[in-house]
C-alpha positions in Angstrom: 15.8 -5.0 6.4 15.9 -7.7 4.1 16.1 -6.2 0.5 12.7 -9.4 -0.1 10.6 -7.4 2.4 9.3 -4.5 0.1 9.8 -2.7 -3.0 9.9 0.8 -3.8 9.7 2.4 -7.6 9.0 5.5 -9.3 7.0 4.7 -12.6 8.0 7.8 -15.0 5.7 6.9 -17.3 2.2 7.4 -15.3 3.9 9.8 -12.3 3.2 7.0 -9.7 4.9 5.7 -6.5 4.9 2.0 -6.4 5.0 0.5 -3.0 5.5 -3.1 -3.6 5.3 -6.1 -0.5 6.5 -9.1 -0.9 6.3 -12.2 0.9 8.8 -11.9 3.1 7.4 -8.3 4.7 6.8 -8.8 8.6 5.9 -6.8 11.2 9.4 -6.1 12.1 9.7 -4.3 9.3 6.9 -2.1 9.8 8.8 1.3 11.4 11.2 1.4 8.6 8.5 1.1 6.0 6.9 4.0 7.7 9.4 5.9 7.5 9.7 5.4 4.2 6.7 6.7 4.1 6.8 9.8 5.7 10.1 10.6 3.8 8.6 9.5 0.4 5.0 11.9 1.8 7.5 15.2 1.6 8.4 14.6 -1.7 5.3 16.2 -3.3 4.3 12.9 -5.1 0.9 11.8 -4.4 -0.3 9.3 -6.7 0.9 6.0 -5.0 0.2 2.4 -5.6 0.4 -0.4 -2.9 0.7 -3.5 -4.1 -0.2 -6.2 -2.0 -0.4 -9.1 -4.4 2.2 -11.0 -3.2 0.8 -11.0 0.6 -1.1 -13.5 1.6 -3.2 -12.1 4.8 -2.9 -8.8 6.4 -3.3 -7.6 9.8 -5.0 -4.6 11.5 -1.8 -2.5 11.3 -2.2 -2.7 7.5 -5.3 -2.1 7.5 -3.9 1.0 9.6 -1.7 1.7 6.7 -4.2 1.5 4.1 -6.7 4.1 6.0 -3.5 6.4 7.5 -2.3 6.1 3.1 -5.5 7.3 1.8 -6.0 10.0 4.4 -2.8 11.7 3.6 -3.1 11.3 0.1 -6.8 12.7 0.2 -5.7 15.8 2.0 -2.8 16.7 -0.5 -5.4 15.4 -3.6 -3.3 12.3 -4.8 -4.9 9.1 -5.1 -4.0 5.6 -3.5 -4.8 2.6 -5.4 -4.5 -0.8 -3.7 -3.5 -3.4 -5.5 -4.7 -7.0 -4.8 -4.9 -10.8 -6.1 -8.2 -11.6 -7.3 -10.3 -14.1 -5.0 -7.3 -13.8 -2.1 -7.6 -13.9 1.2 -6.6 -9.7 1.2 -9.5 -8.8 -1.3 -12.1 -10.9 1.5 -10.5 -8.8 4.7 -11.1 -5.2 2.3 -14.4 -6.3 1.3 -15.3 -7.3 5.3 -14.0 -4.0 6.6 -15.5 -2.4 3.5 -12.6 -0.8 3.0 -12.5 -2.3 -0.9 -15.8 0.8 -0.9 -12.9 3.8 0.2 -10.2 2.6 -1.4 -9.8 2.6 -5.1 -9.0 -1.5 -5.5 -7.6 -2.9 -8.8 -7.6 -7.1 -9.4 -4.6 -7.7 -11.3 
């Protein structure tokens, strides 16, 4: 995978995993984020942030992610904030699905 598909960080300072895509993640890419994922998920750190505020749309199987993310986190109690681009195309598809109303959303 192209190292411009997504970004992956540990922030220290507030205990939280940043999960960062960037404009050149495709759906190609998809099975090795997941596993990522479900590497990252066995490391006992559940306060993660995706940051989505460098994609322009998103698709269902994000939207997949999102839900499958929260789930997982819920279960273990962690937290999944979603970060997003104010007035963006990804804050209109959260706020349609009304997922923006189960997922903690931050504008920045």
């Amino acid at each position: 995978m192209p190292a411009s598909a997504y970004n992956c960080h540990y922030v220290h300072a507030t205990g939280t995993l940043q999960i960062v895509l960037l404009p050149g993640f495709r759906q190609e890419y998809w099975d090795e984020l997941m596993h990522y994922v479900e590497n990252t998920d066995r490391s006992g750190n559940y306060r993660w942030d995706l940051d989505l505020r460098r994609i322009e749309v998103i698709n269902s199987m994000m939207l997949g992610l999102i839900v499958g993310l929260r789930a997982r986190l819920d279960a273990r109690g962690g937290n999944l904030r979603v970060l997003i681009a104010p007035n963006s195309k990804v804050e209109q598809l959260l706020q349609l699905t009304r997922l923006d109303q189960i997922v903690e959303t931050v504008k920045a």
